[in-house]
PDB file of N, CA, C and O in Angstrom:
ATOM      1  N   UNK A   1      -0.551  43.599  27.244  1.00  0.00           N
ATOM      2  CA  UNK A   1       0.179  42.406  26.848  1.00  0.00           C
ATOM      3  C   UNK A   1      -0.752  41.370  26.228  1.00  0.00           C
ATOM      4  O   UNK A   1      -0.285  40.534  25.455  1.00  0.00           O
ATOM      5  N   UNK A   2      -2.415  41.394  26.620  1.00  0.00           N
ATOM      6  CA  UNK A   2      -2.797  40.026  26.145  1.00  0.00           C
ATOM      7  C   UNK A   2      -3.464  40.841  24.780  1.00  0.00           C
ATOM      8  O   UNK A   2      -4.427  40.222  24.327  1.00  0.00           O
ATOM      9  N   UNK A   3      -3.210  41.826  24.206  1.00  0.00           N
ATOM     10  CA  UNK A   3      -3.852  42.399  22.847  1.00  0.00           C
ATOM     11  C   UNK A   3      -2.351  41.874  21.996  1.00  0.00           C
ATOM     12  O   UNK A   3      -2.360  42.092  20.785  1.00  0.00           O
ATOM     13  N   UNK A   4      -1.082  41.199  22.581  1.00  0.00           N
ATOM     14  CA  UNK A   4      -0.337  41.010  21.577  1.00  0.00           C
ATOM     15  C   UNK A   4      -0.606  39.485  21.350  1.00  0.00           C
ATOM     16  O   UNK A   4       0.125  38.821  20.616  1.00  0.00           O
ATOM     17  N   UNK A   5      -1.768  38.912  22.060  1.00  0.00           N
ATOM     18  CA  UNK A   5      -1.688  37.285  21.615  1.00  0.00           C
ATOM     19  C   UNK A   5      -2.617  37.399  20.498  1.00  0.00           C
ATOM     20  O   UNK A   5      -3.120  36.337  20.131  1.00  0.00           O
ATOM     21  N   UNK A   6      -3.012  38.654  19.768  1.00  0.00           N
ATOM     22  CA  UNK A   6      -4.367  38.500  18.220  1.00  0.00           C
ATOM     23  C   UNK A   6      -3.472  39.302  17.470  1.00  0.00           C
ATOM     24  O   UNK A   6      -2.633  40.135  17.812  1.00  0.00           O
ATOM     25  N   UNK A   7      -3.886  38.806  16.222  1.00  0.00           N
ATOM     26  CA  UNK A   7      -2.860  39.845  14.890  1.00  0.00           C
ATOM     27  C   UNK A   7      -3.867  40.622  14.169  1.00  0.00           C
ATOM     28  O   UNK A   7      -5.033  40.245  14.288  1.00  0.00           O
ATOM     29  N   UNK A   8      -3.738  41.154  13.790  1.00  0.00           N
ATOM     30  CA  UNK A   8      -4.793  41.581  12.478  1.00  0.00           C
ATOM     31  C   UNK A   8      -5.864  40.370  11.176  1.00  0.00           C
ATOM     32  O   UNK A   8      -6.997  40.488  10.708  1.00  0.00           O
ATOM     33  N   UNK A   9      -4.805  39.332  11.012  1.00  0.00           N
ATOM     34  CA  UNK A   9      -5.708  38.498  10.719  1.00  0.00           C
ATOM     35  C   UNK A   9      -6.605  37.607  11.284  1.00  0.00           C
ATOM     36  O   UNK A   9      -7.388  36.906  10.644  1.00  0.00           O
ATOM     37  N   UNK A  10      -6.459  37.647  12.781  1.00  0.00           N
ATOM     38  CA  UNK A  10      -7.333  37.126  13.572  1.00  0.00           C
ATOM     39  C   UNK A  10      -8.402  37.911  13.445  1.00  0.00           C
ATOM     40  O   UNK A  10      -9.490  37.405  13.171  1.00  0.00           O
ATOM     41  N   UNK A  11      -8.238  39.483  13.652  1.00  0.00           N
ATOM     42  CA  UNK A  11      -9.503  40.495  13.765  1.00  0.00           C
ATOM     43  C   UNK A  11     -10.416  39.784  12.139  1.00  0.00           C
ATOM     44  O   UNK A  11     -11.434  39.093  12.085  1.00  0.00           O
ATOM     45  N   UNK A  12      -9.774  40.171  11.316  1.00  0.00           N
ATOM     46  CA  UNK A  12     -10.657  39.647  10.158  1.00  0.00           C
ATOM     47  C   UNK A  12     -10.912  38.397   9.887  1.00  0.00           C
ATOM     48  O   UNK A  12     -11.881  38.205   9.152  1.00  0.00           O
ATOM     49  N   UNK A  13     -10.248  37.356  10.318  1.00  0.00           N
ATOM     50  CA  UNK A  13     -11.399  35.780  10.864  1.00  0.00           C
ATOM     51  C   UNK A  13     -12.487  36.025  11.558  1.00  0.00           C
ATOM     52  O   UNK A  13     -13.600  35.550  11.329  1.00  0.00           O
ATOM     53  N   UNK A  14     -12.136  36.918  12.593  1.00  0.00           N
ATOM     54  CA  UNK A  14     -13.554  36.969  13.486  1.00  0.00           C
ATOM     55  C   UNK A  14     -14.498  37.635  12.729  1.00  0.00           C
ATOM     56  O   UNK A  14     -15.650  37.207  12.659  1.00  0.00           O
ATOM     57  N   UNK A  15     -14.073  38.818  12.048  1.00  0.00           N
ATOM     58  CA  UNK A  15     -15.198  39.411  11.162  1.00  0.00           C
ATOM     59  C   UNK A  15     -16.052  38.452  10.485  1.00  0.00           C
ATOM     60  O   UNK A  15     -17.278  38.390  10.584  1.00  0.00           O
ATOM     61  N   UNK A  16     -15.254  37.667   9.751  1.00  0.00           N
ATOM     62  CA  UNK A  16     -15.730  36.495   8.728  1.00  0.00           C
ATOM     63  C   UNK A  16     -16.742  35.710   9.656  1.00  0.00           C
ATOM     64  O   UNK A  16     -17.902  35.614   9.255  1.00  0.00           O
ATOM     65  N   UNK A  17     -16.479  35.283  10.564  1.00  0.00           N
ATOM     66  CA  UNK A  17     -17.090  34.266  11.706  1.00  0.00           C
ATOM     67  C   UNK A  17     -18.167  34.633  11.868  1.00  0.00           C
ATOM     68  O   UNK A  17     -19.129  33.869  11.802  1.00  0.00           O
ATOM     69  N   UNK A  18     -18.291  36.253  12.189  1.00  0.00           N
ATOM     70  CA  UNK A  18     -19.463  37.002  12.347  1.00  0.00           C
ATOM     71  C   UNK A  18     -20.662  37.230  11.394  1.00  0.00           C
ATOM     72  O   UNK A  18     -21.804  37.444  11.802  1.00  0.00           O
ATOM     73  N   UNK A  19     -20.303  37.167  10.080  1.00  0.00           N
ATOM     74  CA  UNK A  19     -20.576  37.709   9.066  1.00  0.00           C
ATOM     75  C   UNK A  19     -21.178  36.482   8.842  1.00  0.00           C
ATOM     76  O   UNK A  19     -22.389  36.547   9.053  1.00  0.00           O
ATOM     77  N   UNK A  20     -20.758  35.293   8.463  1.00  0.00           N
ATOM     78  CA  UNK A  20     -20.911  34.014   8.251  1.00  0.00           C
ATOM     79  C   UNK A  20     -22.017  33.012   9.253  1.00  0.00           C
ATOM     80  O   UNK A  20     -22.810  32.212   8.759  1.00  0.00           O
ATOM     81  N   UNK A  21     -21.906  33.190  10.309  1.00  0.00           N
ATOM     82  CA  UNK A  21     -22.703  32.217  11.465  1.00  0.00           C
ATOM     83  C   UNK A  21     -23.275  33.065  12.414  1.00  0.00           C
ATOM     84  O   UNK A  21     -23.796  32.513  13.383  1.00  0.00           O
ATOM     85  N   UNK A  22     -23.305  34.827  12.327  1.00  0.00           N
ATOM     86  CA  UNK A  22     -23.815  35.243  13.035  1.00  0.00           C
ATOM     87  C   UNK A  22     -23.368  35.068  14.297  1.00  0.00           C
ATOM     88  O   UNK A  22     -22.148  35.224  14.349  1.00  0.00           O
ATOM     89  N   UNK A  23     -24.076  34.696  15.779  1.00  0.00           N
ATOM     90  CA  UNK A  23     -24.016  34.747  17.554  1.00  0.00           C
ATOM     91  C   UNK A  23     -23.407  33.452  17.767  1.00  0.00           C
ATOM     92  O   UNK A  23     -23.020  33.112  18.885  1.00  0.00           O
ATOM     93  N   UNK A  24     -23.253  32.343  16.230  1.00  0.00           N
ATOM     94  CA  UNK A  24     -22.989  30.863  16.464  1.00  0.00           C
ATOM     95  C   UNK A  24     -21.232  31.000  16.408  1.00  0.00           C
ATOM     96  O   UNK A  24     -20.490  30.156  16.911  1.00  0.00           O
ATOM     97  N   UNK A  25     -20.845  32.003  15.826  1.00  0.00           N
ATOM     98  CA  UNK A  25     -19.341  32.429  16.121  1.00  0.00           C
ATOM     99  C   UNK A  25     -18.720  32.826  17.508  1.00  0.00           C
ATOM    100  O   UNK A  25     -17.546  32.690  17.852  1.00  0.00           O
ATOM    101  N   UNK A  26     -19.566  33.246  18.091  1.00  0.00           N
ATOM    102  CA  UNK A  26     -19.120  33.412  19.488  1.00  0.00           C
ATOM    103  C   UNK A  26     -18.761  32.682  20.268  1.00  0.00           C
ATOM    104  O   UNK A  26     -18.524  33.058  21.416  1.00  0.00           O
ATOM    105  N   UNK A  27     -18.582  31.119  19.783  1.00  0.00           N
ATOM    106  CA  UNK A  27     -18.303  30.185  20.666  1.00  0.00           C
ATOM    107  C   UNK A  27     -16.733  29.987  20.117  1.00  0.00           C
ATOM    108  O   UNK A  27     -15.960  29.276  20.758  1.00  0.00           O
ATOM    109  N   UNK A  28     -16.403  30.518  19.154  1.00  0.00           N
ATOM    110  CA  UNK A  28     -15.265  30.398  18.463  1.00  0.00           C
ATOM    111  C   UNK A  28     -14.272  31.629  19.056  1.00  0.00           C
ATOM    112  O   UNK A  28     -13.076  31.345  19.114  1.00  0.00           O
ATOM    113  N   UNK A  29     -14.641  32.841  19.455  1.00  0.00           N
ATOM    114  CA  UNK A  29     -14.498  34.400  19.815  1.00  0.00           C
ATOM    115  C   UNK A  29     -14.143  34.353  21.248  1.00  0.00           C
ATOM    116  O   UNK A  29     -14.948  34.379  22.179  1.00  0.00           O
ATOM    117  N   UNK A  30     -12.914  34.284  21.328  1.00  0.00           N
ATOM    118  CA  UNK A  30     -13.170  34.646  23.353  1.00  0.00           C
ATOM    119  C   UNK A  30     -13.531  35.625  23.287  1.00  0.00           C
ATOM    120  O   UNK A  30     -13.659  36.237  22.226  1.00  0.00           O
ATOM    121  N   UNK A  31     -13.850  36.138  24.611  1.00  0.00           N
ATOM    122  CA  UNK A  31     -14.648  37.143  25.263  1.00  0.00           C
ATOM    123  C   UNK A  31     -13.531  38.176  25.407  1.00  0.00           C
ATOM    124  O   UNK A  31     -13.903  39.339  25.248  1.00  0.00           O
ATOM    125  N   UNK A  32     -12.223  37.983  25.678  1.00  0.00           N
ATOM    126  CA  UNK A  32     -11.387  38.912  26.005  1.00  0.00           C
ATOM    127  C   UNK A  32     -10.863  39.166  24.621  1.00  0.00           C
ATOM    128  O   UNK A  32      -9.722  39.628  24.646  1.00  0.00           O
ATOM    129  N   UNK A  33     -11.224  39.046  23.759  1.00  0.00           N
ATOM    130  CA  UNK A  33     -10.462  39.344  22.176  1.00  0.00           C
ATOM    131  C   UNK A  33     -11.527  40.180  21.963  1.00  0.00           C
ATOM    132  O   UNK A  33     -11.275  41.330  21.603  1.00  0.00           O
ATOM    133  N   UNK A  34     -13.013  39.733  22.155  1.00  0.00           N
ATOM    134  CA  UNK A  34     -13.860  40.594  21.783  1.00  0.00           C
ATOM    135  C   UNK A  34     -13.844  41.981  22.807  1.00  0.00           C
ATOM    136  O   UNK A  34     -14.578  42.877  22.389  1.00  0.00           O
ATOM    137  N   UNK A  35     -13.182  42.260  23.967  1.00  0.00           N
ATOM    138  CA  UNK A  35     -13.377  43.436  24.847  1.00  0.00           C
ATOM    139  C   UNK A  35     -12.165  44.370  23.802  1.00  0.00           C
ATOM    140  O   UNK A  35     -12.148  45.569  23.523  1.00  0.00           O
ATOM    141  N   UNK A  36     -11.272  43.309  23.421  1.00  0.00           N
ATOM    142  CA  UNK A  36      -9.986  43.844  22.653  1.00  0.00           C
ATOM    143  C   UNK A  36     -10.115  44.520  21.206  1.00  0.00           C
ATOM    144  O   UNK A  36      -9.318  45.091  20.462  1.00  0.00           O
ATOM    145  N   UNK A  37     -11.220  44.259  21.153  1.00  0.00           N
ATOM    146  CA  UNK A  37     -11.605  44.840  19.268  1.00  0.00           C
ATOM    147  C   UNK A  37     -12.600  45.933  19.890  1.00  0.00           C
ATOM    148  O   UNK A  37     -12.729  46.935  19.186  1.00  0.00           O
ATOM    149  N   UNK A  38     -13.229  45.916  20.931  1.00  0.00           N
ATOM    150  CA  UNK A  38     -13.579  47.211  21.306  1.00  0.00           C
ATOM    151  C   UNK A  38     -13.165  47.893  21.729  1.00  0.00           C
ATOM    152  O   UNK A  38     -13.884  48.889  21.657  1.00  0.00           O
ATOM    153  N   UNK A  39     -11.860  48.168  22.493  1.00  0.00           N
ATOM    154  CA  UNK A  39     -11.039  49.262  22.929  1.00  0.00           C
ATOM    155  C   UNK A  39     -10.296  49.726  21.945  1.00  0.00           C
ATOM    156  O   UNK A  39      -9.849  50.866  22.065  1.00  0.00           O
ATOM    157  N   UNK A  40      -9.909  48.730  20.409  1.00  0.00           N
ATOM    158  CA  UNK A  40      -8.792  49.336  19.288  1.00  0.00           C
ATOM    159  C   UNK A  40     -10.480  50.397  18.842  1.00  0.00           C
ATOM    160  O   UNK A  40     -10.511  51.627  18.866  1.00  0.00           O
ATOM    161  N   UNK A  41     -11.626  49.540  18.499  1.00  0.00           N
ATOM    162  CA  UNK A  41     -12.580  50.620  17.921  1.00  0.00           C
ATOM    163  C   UNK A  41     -13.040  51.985  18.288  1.00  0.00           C
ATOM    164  O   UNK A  41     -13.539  52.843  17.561  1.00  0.00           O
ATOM    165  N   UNK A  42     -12.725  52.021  19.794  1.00  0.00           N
ATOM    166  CA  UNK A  42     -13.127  52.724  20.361  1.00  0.00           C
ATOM    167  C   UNK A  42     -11.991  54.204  20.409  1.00  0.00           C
ATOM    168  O   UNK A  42     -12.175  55.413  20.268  1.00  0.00           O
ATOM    169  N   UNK A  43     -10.908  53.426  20.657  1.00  0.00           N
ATOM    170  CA  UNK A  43     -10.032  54.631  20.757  1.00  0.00           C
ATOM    171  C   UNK A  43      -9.767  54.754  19.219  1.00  0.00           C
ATOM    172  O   UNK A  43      -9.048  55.682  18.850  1.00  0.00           O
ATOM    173  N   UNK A  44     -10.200  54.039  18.449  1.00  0.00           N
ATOM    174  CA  UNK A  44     -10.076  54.717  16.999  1.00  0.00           C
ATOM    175  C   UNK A  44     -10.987  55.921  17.030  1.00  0.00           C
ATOM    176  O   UNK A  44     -10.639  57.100  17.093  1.00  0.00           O
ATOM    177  N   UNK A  45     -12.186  55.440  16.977  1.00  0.00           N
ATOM    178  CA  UNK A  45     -13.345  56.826  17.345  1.00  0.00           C
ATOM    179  C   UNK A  45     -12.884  57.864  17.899  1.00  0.00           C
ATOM    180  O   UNK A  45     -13.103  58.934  17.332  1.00  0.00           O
ATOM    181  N   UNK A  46     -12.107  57.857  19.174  1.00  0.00           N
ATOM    182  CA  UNK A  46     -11.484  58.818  19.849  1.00  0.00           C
ATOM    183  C   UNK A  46     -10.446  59.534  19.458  1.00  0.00           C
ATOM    184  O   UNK A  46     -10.112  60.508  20.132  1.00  0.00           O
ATOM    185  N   UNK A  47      -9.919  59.268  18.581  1.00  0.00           N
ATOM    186  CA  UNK A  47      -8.712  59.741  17.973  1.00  0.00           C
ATOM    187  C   UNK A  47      -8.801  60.891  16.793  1.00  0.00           C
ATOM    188  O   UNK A  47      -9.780  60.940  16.047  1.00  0.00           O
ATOM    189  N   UNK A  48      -7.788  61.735  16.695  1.00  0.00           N
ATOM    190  CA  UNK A  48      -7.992  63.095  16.431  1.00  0.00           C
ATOM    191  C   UNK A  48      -7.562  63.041  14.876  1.00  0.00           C
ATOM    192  O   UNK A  48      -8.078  63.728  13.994  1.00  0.00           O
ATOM    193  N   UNK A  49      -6.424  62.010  14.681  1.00  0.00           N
ATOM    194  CA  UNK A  49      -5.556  61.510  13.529  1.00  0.00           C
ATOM    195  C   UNK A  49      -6.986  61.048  12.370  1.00  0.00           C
ATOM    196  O   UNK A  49      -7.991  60.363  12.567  1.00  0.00           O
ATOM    197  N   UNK A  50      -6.459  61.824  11.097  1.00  0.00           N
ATOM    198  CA  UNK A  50      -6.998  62.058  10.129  1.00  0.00           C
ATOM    199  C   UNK A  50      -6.673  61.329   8.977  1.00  0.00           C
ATOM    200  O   UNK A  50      -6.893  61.713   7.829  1.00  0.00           O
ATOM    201  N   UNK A  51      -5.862  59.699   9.474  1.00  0.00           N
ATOM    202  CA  UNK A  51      -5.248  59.125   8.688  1.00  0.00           C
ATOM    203  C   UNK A  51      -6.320  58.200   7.828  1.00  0.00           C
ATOM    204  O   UNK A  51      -7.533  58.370   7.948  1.00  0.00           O
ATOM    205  N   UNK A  52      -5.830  57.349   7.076  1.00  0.00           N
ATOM    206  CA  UNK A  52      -6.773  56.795   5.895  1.00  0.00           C
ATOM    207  C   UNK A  52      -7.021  55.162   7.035  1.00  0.00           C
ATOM    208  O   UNK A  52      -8.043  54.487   7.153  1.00  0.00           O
ATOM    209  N   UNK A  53      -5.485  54.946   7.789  1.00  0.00           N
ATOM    210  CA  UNK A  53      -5.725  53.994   8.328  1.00  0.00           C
ATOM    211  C   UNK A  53      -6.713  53.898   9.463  1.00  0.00           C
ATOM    212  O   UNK A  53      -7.382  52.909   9.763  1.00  0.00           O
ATOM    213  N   UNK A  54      -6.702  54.924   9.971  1.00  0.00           N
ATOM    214  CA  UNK A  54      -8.025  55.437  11.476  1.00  0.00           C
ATOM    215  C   UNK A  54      -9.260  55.367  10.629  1.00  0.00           C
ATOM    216  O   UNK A  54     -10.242  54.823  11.134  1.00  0.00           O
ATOM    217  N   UNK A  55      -9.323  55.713   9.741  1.00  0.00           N
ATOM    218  CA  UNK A  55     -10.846  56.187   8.648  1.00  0.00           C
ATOM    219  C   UNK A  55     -11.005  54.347   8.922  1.00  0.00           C
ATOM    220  O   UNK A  55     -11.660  53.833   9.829  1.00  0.00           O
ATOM    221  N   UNK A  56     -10.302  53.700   7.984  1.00  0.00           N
ATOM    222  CA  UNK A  56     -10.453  52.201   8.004  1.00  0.00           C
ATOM    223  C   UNK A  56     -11.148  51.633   8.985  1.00  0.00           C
ATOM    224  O   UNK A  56     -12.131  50.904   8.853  1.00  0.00           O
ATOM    225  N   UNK A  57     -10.503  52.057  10.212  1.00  0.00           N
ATOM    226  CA  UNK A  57     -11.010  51.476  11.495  1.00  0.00           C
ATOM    227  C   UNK A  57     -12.045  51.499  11.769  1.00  0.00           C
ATOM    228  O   UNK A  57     -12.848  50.600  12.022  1.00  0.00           O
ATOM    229  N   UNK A  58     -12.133  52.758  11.737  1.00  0.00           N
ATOM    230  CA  UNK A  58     -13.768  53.126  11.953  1.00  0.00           C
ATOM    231  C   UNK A  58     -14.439  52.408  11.050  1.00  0.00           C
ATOM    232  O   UNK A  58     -14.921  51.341  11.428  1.00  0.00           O
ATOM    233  N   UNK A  59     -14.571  52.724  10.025  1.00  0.00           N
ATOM    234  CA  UNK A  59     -15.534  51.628   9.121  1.00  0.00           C
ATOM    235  C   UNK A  59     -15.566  50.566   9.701  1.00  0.00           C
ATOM    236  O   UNK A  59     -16.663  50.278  10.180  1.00  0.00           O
ATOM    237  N   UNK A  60     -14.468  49.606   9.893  1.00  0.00           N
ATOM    238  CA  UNK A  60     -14.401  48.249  10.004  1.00  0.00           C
ATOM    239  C   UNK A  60     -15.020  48.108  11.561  1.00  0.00           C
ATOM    240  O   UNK A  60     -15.152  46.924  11.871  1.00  0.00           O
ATOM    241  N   UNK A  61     -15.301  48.760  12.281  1.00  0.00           N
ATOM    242  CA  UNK A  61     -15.354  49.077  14.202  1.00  0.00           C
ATOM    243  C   UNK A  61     -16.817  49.128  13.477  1.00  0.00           C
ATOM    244  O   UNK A  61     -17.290  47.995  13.567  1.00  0.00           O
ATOM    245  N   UNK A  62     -17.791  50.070  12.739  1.00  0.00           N
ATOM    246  CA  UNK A  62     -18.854  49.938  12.824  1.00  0.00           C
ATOM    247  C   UNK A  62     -19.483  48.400  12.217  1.00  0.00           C
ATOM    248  O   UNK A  62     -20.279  47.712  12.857  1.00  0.00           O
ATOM    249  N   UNK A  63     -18.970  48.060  10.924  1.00  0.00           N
ATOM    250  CA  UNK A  63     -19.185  46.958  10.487  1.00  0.00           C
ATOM    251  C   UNK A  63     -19.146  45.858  11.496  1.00  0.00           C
ATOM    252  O   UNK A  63     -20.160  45.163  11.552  1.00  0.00           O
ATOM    253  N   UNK A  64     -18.256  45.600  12.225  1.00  0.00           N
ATOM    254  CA  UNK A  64     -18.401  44.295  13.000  1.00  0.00           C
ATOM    255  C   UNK A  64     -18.937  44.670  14.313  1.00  0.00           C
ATOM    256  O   UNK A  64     -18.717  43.854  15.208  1.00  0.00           O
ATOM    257  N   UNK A  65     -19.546  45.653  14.601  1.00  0.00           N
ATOM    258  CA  UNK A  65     -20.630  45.882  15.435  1.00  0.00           C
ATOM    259  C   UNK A  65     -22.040  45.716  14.822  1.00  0.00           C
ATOM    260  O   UNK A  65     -23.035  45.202  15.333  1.00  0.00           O
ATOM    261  N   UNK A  66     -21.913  46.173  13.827  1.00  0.00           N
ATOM    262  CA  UNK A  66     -23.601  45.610  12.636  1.00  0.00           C
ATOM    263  C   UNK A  66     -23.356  44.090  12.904  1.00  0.00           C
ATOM    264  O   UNK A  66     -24.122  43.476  13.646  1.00  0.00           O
ATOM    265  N   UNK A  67     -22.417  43.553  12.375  1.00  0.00           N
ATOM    266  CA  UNK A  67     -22.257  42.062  12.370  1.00  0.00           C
ATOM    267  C   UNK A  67     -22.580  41.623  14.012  1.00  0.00           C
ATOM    268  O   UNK A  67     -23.800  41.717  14.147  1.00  0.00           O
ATOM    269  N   UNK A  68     -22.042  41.246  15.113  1.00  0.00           N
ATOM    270  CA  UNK A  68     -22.000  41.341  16.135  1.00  0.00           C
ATOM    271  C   UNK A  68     -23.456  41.639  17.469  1.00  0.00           C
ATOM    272  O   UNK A  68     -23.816  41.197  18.560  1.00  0.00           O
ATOM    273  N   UNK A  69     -23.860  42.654  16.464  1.00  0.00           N
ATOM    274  CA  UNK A  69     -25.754  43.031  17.350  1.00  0.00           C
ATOM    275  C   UNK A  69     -26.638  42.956  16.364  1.00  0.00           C
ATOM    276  O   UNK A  69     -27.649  43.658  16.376  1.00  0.00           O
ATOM    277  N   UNK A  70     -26.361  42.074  15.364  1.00  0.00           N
ATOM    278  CA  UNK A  70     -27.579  41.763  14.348  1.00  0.00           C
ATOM    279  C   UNK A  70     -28.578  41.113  14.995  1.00  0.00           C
ATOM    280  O   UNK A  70     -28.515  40.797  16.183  1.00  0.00           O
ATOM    281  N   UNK A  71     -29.631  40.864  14.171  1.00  0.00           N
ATOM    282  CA  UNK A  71     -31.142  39.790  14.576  1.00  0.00           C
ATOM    283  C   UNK A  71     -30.671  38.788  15.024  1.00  0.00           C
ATOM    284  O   UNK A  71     -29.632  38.278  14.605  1.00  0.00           O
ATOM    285  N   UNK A  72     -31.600  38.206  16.259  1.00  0.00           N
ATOM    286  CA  UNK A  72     -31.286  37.044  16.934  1.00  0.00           C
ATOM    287  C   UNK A  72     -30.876  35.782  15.637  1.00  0.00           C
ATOM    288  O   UNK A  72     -31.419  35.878  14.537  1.00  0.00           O
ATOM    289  N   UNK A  73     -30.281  35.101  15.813  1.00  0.00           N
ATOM    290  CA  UNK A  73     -29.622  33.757  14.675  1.00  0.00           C
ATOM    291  C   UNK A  73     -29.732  32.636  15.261  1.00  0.00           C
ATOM    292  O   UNK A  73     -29.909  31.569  14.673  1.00  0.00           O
ATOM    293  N   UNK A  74     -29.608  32.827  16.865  1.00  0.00           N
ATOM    294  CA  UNK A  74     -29.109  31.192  17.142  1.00  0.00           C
ATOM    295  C   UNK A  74     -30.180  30.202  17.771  1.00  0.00           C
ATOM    296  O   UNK A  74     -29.870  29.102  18.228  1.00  0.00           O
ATOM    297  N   UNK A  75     -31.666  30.781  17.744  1.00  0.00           N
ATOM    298  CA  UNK A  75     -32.324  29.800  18.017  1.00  0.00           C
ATOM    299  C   UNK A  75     -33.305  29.780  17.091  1.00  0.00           C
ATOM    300  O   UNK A  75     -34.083  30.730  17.180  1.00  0.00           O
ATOM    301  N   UNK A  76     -33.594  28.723  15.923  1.00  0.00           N
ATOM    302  CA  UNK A  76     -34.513  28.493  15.177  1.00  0.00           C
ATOM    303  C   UNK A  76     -34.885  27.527  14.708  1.00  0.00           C
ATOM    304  O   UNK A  76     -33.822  26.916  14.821  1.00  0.00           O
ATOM    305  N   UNK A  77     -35.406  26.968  14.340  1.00  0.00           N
ATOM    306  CA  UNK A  77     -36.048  25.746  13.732  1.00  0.00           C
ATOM    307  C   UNK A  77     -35.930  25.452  12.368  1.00  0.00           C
ATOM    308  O   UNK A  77     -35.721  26.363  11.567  1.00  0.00           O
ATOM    309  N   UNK A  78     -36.031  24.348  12.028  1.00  0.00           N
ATOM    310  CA  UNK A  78     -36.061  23.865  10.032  1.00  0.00           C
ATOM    311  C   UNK A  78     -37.079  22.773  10.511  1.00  0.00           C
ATOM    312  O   UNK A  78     -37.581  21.998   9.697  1.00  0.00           O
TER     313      UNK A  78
END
């Protein structure tokens, strides 16, 4: 029930968030949306279906894991 309070365009804000500010997005990201983009990625991985939309997933499941465990961002100096 609480994977029906995010839509699909939430998933790709957060991508953006990620992509954009790096670990400084995470303050924007609950924690339970983020357990929630790993169980759709995960059981995408798991899945036997040979569809174009599962293919998608996967891509997009590895991408915002690149995004997500990139180089430290949030403590640096100017």
């Amino acid at each position: 029930e609480e994977m029906n309070q995010w839509t699909g365009f939430d998933l790709i804000l957060d991508l953006y968030r990620l992509h954009y500010s790096g670990s400084l997005a995470l303050r924007l990201i609950p924690a339970n949306r983020l357990q929630h983009y790993e169980q759709v990625f995960q059981a995408a991985n798991r899945s036997q279906e040979s569809s174009e939309f599962i293919r998608q997933l996967r891509d997009l499941g590895v991408i915002f894991h690149c995004f997500l465990n990139g180089k430290a961002d949030a403590d640096f100096e100017l």
